[in-house]
PyMOL commands that place a pseudoatom at each C-alpha (Angstrom):
pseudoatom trace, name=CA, resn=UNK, resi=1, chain=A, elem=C, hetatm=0, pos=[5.569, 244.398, 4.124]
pseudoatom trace, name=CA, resn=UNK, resi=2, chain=A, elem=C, hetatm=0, pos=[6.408, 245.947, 1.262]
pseudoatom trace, name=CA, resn=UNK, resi=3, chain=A, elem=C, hetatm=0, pos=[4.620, 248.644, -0.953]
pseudoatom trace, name=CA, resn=UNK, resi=4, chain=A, elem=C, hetatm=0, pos=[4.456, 248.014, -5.007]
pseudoatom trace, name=CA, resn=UNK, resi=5, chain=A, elem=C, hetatm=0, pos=[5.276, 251.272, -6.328]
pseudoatom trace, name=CA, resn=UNK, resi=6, chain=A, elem=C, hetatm=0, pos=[3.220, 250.416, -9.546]
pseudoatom trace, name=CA, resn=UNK, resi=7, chain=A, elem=C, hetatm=0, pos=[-0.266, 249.267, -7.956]
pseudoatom trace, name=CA, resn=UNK, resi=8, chain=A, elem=C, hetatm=0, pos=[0.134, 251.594, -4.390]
pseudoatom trace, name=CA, resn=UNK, resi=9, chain=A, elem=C, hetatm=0, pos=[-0.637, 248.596, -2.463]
pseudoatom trace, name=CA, resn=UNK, resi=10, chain=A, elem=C, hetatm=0, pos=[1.133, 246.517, -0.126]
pseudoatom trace, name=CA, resn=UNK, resi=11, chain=A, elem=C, hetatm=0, pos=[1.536, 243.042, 0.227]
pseudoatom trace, name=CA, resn=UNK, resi=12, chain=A, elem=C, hetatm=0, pos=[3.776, 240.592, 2.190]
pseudoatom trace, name=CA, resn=UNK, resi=13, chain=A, elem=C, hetatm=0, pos=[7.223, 239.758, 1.331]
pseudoatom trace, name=CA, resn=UNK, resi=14, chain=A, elem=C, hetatm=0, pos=[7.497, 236.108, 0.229]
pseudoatom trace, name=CA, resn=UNK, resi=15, chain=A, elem=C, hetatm=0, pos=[10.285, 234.217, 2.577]
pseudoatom trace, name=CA, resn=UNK, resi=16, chain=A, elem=C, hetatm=0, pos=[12.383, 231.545, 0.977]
pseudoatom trace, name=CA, resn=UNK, resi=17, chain=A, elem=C, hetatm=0, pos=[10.713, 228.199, 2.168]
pseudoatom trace, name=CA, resn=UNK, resi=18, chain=A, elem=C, hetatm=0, pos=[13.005, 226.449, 4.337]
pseudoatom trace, name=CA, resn=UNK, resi=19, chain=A, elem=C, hetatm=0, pos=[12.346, 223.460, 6.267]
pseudoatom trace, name=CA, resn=UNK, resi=20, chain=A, elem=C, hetatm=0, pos=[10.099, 220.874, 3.983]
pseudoatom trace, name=CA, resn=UNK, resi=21, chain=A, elem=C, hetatm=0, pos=[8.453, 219.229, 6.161]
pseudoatom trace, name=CA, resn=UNK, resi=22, chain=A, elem=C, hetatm=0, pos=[9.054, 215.576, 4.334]
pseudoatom trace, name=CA, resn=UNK, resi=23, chain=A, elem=C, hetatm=0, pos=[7.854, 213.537, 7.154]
pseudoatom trace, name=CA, resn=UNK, resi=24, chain=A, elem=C, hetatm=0, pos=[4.219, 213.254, 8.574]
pseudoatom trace, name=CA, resn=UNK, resi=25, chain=A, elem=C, hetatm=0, pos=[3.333, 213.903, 11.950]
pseudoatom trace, name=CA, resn=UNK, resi=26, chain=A, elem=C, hetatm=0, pos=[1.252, 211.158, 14.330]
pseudoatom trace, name=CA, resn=UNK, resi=27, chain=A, elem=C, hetatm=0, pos=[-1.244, 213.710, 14.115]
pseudoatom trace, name=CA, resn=UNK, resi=28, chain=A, elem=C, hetatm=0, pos=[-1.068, 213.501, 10.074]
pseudoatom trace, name=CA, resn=UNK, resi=29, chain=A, elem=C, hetatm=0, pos=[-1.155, 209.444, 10.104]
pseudoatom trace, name=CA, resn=UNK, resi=30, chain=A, elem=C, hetatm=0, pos=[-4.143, 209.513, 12.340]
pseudoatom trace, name=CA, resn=UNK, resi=31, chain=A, elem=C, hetatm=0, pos=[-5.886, 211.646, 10.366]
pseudoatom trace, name=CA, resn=UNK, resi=32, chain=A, elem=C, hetatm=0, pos=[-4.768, 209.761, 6.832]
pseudoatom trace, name=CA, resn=UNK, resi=33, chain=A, elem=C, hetatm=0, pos=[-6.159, 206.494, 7.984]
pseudoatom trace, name=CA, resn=UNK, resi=34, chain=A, elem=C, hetatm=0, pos=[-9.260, 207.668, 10.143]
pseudoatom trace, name=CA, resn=UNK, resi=35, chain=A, elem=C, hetatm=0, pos=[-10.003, 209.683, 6.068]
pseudoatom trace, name=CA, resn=UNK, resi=36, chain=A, elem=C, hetatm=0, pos=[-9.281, 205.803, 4.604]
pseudoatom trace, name=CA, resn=UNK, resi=37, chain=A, elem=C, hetatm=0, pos=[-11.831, 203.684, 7.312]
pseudoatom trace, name=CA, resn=UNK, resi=38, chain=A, elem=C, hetatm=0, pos=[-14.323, 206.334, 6.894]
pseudoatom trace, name=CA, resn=UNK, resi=39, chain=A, elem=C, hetatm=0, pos=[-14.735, 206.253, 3.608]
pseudoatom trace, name=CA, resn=UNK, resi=40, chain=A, elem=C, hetatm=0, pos=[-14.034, 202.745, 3.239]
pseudoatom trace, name=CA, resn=UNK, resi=41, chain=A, elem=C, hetatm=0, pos=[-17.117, 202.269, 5.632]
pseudoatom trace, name=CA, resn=UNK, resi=42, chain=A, elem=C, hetatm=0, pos=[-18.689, 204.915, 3.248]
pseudoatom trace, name=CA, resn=UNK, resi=43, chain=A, elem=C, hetatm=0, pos=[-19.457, 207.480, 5.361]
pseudoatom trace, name=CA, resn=UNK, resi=44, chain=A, elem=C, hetatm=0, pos=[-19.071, 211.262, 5.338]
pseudoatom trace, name=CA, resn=UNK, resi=45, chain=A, elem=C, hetatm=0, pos=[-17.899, 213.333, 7.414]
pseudoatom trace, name=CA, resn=UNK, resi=46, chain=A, elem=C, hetatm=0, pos=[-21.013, 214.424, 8.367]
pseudoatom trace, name=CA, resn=UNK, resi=47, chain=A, elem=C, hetatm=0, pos=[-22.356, 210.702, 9.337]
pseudoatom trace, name=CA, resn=UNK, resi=48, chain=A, elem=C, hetatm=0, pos=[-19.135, 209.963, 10.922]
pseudoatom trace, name=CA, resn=UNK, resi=49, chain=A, elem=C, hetatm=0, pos=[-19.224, 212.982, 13.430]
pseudoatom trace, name=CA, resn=UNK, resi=50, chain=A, elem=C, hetatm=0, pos=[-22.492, 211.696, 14.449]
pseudoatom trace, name=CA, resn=UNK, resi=51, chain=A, elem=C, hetatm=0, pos=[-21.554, 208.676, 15.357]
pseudoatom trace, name=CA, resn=UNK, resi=52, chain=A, elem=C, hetatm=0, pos=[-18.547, 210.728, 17.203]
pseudoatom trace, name=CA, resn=UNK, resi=53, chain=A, elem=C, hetatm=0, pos=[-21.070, 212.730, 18.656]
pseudoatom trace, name=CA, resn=UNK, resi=54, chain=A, elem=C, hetatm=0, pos=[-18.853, 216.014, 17.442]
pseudoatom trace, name=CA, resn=UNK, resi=55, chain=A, elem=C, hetatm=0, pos=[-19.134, 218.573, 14.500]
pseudoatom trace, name=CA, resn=UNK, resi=56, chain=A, elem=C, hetatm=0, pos=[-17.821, 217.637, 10.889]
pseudoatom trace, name=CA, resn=UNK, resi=57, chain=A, elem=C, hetatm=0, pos=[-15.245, 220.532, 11.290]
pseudoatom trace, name=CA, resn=UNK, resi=58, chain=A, elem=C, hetatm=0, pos=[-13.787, 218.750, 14.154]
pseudoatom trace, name=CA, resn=UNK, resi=59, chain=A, elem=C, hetatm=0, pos=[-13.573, 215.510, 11.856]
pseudoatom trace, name=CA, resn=UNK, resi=60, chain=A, elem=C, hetatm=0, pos=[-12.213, 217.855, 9.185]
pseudoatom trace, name=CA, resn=UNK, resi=61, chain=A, elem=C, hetatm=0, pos=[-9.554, 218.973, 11.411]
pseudoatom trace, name=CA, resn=UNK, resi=62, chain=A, elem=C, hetatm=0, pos=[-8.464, 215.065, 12.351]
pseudoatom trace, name=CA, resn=UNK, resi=63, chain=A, elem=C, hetatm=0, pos=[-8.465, 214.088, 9.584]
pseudoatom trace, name=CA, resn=UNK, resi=64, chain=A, elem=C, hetatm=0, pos=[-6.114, 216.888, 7.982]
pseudoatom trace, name=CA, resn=UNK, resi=65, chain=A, elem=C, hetatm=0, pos=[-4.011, 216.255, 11.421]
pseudoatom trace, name=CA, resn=UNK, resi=66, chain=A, elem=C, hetatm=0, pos=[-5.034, 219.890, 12.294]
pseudoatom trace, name=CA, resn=UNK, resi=67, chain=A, elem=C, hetatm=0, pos=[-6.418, 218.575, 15.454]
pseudoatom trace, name=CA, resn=UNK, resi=68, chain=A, elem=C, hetatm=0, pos=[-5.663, 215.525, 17.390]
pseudoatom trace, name=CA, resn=UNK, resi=69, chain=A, elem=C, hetatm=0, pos=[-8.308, 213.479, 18.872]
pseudoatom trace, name=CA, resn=UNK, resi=70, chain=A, elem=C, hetatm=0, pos=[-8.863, 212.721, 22.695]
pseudoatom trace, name=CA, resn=UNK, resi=71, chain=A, elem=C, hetatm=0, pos=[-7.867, 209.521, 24.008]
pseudoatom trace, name=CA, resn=UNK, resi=72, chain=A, elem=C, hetatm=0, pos=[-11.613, 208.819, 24.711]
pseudoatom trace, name=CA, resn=UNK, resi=73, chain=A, elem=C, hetatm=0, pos=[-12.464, 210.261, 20.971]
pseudoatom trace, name=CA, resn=UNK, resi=74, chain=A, elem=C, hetatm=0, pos=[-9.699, 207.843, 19.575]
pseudoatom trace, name=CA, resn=UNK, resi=75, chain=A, elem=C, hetatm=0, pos=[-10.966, 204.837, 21.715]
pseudoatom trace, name=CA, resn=UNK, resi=76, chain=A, elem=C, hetatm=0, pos=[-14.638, 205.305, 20.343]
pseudoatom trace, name=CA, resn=UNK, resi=77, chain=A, elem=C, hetatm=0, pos=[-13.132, 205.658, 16.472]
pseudoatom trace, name=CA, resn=UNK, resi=78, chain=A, elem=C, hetatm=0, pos=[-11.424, 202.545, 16.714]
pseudoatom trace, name=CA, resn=UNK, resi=79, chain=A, elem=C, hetatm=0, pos=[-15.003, 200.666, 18.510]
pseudoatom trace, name=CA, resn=UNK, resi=80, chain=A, elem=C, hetatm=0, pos=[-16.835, 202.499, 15.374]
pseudoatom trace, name=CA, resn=UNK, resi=81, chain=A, elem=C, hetatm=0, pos=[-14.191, 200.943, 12.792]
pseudoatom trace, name=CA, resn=UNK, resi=82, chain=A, elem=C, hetatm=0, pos=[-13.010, 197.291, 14.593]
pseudoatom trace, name=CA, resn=UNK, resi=83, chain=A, elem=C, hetatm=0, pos=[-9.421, 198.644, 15.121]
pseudoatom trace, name=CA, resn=UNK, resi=84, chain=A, elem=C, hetatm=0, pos=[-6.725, 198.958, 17.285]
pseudoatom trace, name=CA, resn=UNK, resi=85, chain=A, elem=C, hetatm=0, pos=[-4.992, 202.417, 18.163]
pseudoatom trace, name=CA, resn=UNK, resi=86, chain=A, elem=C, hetatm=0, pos=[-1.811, 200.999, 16.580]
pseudoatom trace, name=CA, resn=UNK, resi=87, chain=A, elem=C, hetatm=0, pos=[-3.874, 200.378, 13.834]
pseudoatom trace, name=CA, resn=UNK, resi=88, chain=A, elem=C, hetatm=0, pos=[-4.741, 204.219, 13.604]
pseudoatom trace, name=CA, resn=UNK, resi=89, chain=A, elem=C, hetatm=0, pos=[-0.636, 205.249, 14.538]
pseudoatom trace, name=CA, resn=UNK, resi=90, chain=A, elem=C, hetatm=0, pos=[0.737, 203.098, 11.834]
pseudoatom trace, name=CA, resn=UNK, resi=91, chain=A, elem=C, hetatm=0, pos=[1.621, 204.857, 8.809]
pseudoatom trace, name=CA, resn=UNK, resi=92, chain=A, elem=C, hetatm=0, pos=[-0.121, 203.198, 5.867]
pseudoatom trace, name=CA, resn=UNK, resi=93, chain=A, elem=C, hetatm=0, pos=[3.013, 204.058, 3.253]
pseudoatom trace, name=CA, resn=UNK, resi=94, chain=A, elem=C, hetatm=0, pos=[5.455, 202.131, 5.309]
pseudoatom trace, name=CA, resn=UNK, resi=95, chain=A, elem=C, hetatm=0, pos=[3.101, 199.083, 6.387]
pseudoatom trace, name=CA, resn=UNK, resi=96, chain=A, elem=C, hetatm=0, pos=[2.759, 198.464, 2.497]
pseudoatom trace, name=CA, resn=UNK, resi=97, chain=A, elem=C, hetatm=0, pos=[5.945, 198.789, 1.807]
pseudoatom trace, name=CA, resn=UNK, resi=98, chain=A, elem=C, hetatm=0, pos=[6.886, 196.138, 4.580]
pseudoatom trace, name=CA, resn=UNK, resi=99, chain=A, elem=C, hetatm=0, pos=[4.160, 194.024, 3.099]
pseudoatom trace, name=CA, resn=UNK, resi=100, chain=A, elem=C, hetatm=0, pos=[5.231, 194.851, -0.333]
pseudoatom trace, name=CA, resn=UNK, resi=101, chain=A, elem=C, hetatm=0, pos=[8.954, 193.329, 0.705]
pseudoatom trace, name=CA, resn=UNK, resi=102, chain=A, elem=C, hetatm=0, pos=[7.526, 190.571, 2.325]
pseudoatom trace, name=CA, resn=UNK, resi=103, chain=A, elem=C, hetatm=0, pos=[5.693, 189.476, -0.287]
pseudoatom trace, name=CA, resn=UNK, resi=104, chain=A, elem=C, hetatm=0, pos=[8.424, 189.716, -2.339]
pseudoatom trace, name=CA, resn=UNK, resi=105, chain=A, elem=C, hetatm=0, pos=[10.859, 187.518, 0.252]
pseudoatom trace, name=CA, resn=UNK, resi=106, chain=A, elem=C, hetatm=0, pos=[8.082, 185.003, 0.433]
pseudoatom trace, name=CA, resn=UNK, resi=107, chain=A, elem=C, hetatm=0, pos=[7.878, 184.767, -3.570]
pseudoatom trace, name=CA, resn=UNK, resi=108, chain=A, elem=C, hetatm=0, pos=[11.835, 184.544, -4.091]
pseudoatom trace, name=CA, resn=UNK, resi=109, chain=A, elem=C, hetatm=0, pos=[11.867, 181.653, -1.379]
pseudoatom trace, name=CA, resn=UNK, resi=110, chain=A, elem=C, hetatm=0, pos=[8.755, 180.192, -2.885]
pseudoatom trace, name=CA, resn=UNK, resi=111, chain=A, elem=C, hetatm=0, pos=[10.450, 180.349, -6.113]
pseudoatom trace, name=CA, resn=UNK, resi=112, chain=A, elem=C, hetatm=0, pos=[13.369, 179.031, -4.526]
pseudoatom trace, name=CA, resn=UNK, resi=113, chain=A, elem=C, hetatm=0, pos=[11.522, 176.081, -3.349]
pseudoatom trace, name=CA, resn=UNK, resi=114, chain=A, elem=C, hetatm=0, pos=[9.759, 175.191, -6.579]
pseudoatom trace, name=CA, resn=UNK, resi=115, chain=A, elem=C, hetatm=0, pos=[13.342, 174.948, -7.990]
pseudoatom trace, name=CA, resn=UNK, resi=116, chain=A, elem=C, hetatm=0, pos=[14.351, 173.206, -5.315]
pseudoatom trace, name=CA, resn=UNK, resi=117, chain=A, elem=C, hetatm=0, pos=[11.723, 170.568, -5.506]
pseudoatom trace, name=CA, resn=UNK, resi=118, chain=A, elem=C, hetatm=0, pos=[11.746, 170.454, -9.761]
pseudoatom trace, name=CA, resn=UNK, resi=119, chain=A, elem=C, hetatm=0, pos=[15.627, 169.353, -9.217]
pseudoatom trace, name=CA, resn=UNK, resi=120, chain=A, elem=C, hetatm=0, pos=[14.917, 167.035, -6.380]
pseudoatom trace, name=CA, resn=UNK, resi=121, chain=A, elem=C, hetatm=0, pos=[11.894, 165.201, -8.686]
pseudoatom trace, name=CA, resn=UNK, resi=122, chain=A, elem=C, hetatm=0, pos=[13.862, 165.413, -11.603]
pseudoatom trace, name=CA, resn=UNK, resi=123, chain=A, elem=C, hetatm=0, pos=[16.339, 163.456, -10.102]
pseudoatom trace, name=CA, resn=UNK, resi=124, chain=A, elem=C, hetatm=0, pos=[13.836, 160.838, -8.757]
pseudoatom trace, name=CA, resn=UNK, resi=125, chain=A, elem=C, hetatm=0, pos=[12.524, 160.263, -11.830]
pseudoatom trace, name=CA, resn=UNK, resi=126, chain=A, elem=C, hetatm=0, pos=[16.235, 159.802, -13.018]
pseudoatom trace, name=CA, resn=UNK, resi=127, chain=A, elem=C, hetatm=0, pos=[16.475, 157.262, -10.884]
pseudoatom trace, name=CA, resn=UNK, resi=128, chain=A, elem=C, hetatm=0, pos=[12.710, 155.634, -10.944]
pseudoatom trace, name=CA, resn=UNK, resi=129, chain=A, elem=C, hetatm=0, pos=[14.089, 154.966, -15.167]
pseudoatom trace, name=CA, resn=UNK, resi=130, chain=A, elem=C, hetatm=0, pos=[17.577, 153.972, -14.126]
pseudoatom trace, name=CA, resn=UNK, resi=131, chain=A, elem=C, hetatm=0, pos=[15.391, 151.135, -11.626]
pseudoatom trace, name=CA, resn=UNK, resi=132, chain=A, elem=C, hetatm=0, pos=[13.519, 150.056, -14.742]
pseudoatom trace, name=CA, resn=UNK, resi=133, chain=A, elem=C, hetatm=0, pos=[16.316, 149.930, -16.375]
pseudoatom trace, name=CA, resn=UNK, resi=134, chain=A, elem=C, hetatm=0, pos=[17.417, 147.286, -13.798]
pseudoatom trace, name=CA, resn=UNK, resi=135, chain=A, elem=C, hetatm=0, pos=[20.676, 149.470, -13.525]
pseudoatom trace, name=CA, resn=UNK, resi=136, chain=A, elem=C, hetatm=0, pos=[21.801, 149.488, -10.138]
pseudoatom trace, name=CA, resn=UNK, resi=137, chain=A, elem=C, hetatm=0, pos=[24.929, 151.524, -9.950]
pseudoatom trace, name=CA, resn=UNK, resi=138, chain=A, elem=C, hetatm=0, pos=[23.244, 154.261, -12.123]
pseudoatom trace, name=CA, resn=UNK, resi=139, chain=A, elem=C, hetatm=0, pos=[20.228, 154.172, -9.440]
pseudoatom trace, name=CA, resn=UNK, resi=140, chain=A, elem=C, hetatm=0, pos=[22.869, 154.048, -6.344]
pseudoatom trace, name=CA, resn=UNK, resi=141, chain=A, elem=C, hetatm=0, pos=[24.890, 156.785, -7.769]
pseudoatom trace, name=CA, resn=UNK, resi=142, chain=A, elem=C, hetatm=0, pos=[21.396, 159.584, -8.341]
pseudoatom trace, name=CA, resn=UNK, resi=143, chain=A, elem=C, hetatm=0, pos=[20.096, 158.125, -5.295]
pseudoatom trace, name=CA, resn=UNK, resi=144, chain=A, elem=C, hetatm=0, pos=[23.918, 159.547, -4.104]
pseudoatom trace, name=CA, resn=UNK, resi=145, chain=A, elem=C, hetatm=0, pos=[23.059, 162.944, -5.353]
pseudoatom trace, name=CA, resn=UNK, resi=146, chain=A, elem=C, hetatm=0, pos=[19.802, 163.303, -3.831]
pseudoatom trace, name=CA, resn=UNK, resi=147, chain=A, elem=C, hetatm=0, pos=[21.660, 162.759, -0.739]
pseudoatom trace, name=CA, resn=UNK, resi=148, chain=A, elem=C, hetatm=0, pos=[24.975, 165.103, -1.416]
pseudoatom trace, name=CA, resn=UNK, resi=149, chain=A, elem=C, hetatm=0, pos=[21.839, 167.659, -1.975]
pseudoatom trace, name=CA, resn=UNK, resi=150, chain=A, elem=C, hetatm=0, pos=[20.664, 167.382, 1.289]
pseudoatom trace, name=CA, resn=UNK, resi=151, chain=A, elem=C, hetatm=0, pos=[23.658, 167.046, 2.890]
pseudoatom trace, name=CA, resn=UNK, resi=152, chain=A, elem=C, hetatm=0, pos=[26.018, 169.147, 2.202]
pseudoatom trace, name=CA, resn=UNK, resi=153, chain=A, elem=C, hetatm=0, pos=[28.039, 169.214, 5.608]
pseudoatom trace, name=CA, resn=UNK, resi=154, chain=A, elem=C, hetatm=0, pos=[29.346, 166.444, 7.675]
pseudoatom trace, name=CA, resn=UNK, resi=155, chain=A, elem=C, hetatm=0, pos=[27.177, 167.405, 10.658]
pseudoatom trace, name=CA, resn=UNK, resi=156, chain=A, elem=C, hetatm=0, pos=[23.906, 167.236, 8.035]
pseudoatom trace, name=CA, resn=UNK, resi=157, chain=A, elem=C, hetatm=0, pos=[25.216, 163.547, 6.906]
pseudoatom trace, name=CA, resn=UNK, resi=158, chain=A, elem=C, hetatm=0, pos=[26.097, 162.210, 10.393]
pseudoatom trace, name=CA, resn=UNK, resi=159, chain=A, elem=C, hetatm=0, pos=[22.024, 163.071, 10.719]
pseudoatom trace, name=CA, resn=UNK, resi=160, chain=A, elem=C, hetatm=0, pos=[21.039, 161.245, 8.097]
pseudoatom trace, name=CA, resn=UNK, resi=161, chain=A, elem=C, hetatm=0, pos=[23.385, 158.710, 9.538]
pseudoatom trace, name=CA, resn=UNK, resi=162, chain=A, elem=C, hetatm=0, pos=[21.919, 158.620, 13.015]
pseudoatom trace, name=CA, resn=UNK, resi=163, chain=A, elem=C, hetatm=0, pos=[18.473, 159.052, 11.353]
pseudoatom trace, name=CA, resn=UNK, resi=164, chain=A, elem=C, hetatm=0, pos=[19.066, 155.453, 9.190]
pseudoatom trace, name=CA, resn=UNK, resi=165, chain=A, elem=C, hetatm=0, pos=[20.268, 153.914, 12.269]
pseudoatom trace, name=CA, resn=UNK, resi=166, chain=A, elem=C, hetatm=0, pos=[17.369, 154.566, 14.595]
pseudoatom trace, name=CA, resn=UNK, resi=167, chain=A, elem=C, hetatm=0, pos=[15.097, 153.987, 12.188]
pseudoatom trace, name=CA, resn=UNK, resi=168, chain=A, elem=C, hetatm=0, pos=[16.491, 150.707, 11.571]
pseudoatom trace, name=CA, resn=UNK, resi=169, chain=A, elem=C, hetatm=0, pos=[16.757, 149.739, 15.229]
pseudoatom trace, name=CA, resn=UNK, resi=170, chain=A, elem=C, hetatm=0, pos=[13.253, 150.967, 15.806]
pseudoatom trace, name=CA, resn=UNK, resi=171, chain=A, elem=C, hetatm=0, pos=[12.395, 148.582, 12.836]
pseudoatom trace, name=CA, resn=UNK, resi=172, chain=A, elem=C, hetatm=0, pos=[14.237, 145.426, 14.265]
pseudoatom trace, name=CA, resn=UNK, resi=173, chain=A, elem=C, hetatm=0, pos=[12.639, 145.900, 17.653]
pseudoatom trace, name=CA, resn=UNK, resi=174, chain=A, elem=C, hetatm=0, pos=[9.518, 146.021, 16.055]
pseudoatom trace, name=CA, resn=UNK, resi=175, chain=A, elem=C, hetatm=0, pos=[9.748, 142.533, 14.339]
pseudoatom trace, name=CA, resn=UNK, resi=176, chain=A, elem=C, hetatm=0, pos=[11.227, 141.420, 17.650]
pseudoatom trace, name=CA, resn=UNK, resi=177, chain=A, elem=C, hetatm=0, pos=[8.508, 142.368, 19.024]
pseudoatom trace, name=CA, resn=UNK, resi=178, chain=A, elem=C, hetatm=0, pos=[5.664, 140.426, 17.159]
pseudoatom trace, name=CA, resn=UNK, resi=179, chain=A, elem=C, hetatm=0, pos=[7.800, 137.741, 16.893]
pseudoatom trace, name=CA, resn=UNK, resi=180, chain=A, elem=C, hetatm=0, pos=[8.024, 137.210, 20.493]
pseudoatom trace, name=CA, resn=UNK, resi=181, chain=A, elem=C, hetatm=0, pos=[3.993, 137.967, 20.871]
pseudoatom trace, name=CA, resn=UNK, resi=182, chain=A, elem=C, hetatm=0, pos=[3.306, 135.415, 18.633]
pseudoatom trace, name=CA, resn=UNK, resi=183, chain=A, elem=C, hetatm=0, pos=[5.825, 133.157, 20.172]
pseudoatom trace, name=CA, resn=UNK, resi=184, chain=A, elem=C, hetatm=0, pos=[3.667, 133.459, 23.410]
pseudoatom trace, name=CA, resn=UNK, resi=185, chain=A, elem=C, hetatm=0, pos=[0.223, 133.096, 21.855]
pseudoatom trace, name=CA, resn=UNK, resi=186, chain=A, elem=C, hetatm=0, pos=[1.326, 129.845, 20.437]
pseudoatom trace, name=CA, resn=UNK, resi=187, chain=A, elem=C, hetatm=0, pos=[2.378, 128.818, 23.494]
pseudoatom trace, name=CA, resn=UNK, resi=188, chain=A, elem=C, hetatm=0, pos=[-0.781, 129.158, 25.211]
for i in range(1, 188): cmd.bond("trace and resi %d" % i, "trace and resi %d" % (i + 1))
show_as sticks, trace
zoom trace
């Protein structure tokens, strides 16, 4: 302590703060996001250490991450609230930031899509006009592109490939098929 020679009193020397403490404690995210269902429930702290069956001050203290709460007293907030203990651990900043970026990665590949799809119709309609137009190599050749679009490796084209071909066998067997069940009804 030291004495100011001006006032004859003494008073405590101020130490340089080191050591910021940037990051919160589980204690401190507890306490943030029992503070955010409580009053998103709209109690106080007064209602909500009844339910607890405690004092406000100990709610106080939780809340400020002063105090943690007992597994027992953490079990009954989340039953009060419809919430998991991760729920109560997770620190509210970061979960909307990972929402924040997902949302984001969902809009750029939804955006993605849309362009996708505008190119993909704008290219049928090319070739819907072409059709009307009754010109066949202009139709054959967008029809082409469609294709090169979807395929643009070998192994994505041999798909396509074996894709056309089953489909076409499944097709034939098919009309062999009825033909050879009405073959045998007309032979009855």
């Amino acid at each position: 302590m030291a004495i100011d020679s001006d006032r004859k009193t003494t008073k405590k020397k101020r130490q340089p703060i080191t050591g910021v403490q940037l990051k919160l404690t589980t204690g401190q995210i507890i306490g943030q996001n029992i503070r955010r269902l409580r009053k998103d429930n709209g109690y106080t702290q007064k209602q909500f250490a009844e339910k607890l069956e405690t004092i406000e001050q100990t709610v106080s203290k939780i809340e400020r991450g002063v105090f943690s709460p007992s597994t027992d007293s953490l079990m009954n907030i989340c039953t009060i609230f419809g919430v998991t203990p991760n729920d109560l651990m997770l620190d509210t900043n970061k979960l909307q930031a990972v929402n924040a970026q997902v949302i984001d990665q969902q809009a750029d590949s939804f955006a993605a899509l849309t362009k996708h799809m505008t190119e993909i119709q704008q290219l049928f309609a090319q070739a819907d006009r072409a059709r009307d137009a009754g010109d066949d190599g202009d139709e054959r050749a967008i029809i082409q592109r469609i294709i090169d679009l979807y395929t643009p490796r070998i192994d994505d084209l041999r798909r396509v490939a074996e894709w056309l071909n089953d489909n076409y066998s499944t097709e034939s067997m098919r009309k062999i098929e009825a033909e050879l069940r009405a073959n045998l009804m007309n032979e009855e």
